[in-house]
PASEDO-29077 format. One record per residue: residue number from 1; residue in three letters; x, y, z of N, C-alpha, C in turn. Coordinates in Angstrom, 3 decimals, decimal comma. Example, Ala and Ser with C-alpha at 12.3 -4.5 7.8 and 13.67 -1.06 7.14 Angstrom:
! residues 2
num:1 | residu:Ala | nxx:13,190 | nyy:-5,690 | nzz:7,800 | caxx:12,300 | cayy:-4,500 | cazz:7,800 | cxx:13,200 | cyy:-3,300 | czz:7,800
num:2 | residu:Ser | nxx:12,850 | nyy:-2,250 | nzz:7,080 | caxx:13,670 | cayy:-1,060 | cazz:7,140 | cxx:12,900 | cyy:0,030 | czz:7,870
//
This chain:
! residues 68
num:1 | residu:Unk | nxx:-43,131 | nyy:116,338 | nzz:46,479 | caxx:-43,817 | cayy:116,738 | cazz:47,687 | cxx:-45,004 | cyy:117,633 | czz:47,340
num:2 | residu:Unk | nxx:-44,731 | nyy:118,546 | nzz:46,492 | caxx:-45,651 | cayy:119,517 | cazz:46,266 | cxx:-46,927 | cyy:119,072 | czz:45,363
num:3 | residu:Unk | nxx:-47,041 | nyy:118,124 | nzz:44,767 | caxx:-47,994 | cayy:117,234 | cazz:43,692 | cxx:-49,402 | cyy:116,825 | czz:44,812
num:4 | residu:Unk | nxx:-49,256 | nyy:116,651 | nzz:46,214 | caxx:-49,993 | cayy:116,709 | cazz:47,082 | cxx:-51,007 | cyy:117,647 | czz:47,107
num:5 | residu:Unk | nxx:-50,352 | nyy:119,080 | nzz:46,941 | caxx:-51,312 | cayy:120,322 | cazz:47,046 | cxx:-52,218 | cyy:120,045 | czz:46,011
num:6 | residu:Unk | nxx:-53,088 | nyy:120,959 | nzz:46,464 | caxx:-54,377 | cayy:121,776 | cazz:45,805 | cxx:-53,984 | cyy:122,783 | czz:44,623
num:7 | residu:Unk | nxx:-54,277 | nyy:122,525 | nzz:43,663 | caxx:-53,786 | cayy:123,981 | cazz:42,627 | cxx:-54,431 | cyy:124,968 | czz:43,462
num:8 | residu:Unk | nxx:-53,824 | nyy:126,450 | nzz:43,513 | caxx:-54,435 | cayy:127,504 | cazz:43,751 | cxx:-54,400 | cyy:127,550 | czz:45,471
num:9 | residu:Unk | nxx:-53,845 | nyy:126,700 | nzz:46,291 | caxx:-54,315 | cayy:126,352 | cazz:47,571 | cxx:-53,652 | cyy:127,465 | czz:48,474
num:10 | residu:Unk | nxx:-54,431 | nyy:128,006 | nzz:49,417 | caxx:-53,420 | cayy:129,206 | cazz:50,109 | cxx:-51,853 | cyy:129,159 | czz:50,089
num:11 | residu:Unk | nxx:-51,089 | nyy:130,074 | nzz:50,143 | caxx:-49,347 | cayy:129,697 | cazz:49,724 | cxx:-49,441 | cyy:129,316 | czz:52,045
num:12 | residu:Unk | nxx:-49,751 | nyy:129,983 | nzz:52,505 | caxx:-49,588 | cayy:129,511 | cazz:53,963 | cxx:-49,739 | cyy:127,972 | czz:54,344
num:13 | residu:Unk | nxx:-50,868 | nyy:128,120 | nzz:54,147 | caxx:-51,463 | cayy:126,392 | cazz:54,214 | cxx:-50,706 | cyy:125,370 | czz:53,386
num:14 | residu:Unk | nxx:-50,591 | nyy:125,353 | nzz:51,888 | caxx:-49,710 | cayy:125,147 | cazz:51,381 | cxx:-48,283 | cyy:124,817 | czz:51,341
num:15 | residu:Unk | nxx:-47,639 | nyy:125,646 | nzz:52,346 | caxx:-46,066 | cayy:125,759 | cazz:52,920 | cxx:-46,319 | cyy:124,560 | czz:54,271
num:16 | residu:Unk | nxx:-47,491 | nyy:125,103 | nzz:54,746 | caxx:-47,565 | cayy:124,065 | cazz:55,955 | cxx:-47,675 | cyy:122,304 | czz:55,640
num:17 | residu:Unk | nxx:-48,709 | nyy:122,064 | nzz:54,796 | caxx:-48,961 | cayy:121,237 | cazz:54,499 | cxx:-47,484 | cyy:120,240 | czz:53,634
num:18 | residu:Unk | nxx:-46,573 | nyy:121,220 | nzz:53,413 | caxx:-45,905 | cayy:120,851 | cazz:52,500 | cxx:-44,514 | cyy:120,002 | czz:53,663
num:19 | residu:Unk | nxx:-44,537 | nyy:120,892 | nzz:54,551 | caxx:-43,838 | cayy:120,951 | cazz:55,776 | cxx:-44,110 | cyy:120,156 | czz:56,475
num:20 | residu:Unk | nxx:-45,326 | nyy:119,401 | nzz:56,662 | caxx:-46,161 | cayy:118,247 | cazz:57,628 | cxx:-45,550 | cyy:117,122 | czz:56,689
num:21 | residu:Unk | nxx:-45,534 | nyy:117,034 | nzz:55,246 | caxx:-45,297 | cayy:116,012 | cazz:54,526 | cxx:-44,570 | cyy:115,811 | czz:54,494
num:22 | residu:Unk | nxx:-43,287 | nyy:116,433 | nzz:54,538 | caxx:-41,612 | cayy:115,929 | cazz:54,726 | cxx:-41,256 | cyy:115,332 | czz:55,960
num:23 | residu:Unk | nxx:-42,118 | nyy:115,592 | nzz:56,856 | caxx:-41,581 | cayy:115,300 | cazz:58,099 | cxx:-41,868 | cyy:113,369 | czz:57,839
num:24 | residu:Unk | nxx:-42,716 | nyy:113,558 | nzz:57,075 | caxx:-42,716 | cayy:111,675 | cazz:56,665 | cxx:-42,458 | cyy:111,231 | czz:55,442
num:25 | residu:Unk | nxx:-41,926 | nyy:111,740 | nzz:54,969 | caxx:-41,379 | cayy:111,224 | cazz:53,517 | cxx:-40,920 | cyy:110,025 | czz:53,785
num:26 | residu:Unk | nxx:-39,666 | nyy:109,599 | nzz:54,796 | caxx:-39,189 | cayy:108,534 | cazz:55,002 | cxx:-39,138 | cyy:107,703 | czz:56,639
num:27 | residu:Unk | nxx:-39,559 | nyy:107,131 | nzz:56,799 | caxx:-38,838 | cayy:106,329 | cazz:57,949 | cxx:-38,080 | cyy:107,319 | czz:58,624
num:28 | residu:Unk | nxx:-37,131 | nyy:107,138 | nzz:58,031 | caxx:-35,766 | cayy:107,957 | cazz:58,416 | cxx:-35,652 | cyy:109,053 | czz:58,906
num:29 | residu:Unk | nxx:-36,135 | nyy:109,935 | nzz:57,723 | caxx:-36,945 | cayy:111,674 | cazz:58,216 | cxx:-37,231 | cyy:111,423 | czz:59,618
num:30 | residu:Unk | nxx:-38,410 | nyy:110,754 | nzz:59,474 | caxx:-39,342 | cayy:111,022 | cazz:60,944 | cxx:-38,218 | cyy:110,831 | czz:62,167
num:31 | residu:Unk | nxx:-37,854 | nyy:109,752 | nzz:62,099 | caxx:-37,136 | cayy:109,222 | cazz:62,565 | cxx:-36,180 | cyy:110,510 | czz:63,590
num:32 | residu:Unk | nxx:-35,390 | nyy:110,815 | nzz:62,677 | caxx:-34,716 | cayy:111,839 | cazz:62,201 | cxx:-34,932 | cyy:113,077 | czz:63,342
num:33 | residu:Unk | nxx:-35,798 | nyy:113,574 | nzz:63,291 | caxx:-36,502 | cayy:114,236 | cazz:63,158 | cxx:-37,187 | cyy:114,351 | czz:64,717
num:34 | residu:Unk | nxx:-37,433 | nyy:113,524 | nzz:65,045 | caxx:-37,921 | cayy:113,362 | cazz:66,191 | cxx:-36,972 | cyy:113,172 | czz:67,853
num:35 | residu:Unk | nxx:-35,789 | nyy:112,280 | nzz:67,060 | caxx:-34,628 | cayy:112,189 | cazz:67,706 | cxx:-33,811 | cyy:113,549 | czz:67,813
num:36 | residu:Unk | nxx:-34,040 | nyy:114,157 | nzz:67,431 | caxx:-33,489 | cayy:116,165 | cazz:67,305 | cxx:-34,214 | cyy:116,453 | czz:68,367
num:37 | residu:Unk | nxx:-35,397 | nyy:116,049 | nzz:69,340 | caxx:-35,803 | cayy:116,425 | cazz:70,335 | cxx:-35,027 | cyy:117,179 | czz:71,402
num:38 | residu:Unk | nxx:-35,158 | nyy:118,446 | nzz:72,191 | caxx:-34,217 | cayy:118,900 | cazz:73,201 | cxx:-35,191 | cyy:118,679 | czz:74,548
num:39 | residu:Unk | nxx:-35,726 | nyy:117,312 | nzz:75,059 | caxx:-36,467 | cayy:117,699 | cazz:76,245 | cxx:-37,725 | cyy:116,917 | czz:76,090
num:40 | residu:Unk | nxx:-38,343 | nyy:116,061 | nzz:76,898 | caxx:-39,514 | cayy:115,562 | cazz:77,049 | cxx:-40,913 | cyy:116,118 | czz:76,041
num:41 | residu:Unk | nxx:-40,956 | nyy:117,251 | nzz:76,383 | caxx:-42,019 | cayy:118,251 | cazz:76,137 | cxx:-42,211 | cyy:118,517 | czz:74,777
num:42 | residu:Unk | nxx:-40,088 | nyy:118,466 | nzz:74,009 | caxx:-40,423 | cayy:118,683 | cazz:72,716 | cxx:-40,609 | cyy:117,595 | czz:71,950
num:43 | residu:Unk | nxx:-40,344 | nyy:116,250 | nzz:72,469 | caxx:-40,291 | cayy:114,978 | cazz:71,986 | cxx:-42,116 | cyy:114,846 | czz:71,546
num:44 | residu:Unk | nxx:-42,453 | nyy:115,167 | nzz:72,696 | caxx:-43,620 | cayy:114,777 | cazz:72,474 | cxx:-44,674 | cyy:115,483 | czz:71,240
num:45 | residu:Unk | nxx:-44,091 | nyy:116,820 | nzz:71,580 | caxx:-44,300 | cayy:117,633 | cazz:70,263 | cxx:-43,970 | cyy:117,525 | czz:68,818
num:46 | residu:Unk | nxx:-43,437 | nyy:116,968 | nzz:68,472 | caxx:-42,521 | cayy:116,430 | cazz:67,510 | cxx:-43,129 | cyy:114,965 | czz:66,981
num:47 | residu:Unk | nxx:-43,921 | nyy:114,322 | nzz:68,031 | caxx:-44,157 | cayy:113,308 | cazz:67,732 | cxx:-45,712 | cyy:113,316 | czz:67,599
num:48 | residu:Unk | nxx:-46,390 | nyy:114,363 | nzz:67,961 | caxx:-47,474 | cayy:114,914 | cazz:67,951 | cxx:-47,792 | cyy:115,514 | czz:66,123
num:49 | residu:Unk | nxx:-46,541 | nyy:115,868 | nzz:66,148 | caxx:-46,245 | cayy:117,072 | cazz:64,372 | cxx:-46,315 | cyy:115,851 | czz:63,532
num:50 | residu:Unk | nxx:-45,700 | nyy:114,762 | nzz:63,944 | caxx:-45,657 | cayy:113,344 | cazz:62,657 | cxx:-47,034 | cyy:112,752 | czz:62,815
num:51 | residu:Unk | nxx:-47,537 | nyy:112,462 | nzz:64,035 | caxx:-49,295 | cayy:112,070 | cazz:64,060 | cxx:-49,534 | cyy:113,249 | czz:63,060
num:52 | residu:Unk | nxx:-50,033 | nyy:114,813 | nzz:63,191 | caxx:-50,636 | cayy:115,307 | cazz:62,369 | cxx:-50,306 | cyy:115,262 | czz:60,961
num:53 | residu:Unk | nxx:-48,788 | nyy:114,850 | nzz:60,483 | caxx:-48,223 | cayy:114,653 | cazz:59,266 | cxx:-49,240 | cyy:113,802 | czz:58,184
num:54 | residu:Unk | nxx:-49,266 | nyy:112,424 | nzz:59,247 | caxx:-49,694 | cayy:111,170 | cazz:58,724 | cxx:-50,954 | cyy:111,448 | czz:58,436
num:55 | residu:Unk | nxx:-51,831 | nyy:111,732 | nzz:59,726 | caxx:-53,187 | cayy:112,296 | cazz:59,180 | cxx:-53,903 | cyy:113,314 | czz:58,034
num:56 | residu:Unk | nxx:-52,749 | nyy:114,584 | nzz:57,716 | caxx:-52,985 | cayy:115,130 | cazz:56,944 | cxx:-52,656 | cyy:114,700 | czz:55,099
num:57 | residu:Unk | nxx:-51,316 | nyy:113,468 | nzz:55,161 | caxx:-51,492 | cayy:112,275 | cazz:54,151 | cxx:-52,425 | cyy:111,878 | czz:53,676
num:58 | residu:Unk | nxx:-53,556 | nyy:111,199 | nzz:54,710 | caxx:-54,099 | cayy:110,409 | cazz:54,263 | cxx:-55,629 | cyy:110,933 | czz:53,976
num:59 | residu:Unk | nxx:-55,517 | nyy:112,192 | nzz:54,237 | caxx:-57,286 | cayy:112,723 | cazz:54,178 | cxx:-56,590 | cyy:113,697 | czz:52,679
num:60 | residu:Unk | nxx:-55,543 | nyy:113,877 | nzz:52,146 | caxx:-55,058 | cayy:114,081 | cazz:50,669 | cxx:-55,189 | cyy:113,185 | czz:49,951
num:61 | residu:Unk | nxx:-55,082 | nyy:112,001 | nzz:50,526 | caxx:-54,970 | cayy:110,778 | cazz:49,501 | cxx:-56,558 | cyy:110,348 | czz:49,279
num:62 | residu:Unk | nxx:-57,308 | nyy:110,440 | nzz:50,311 | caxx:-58,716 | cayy:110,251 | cazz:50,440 | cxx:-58,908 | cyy:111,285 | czz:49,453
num:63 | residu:Unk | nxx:-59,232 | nyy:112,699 | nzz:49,556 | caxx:-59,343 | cayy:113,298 | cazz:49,039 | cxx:-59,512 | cyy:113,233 | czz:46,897
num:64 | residu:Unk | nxx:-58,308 | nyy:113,103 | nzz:46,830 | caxx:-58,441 | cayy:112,422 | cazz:45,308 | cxx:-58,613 | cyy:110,930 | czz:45,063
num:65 | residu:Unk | nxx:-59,062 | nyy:110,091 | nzz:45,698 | caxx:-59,226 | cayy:108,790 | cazz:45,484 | cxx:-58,327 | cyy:107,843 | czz:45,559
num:66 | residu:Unk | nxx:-57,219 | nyy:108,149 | nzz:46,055 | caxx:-56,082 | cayy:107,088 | cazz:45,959 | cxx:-56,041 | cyy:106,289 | czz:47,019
num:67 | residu:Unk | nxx:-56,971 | nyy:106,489 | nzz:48,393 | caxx:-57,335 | cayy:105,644 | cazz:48,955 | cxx:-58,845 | cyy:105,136 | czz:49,268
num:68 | residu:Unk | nxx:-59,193 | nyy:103,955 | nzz:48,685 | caxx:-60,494 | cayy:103,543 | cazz:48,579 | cxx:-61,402 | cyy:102,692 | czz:49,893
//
């Protein structure tokens, strides 16, 4: 999970970022994860946290070239 980061990268941002990425590690996770919802409001929140997950994936992966 952590091979994602930035050497040197704030430990906050860092923890966060690290925290956005688990939430999609798997299918399942998310999955997971989302179904733990208590309530409309948090569902949506939750499902809002895996949109920002995915997005913050893929502008890492952009980032070092692994997506062209």
């Amino acid at each position: 999970m952590t091979s994602f980061l930035k050497p040197g990268a704030a430990g906050s941002l860092a923890a966060r970022t690290a925290g956005l990425l688990a939430l999609i590690e798997t299918p399942e996770a998310m999955e997971a994860y989302v179904l733990r919802a208590q309530g409309q409001d948090d569902a949506k929140r939750r499902a809002h946290r895996c949109i920002e997950a995915a997005q913050e994936a893929s502008r890492l992966a952009m980032s070092r070239g692994w997506l062209r």
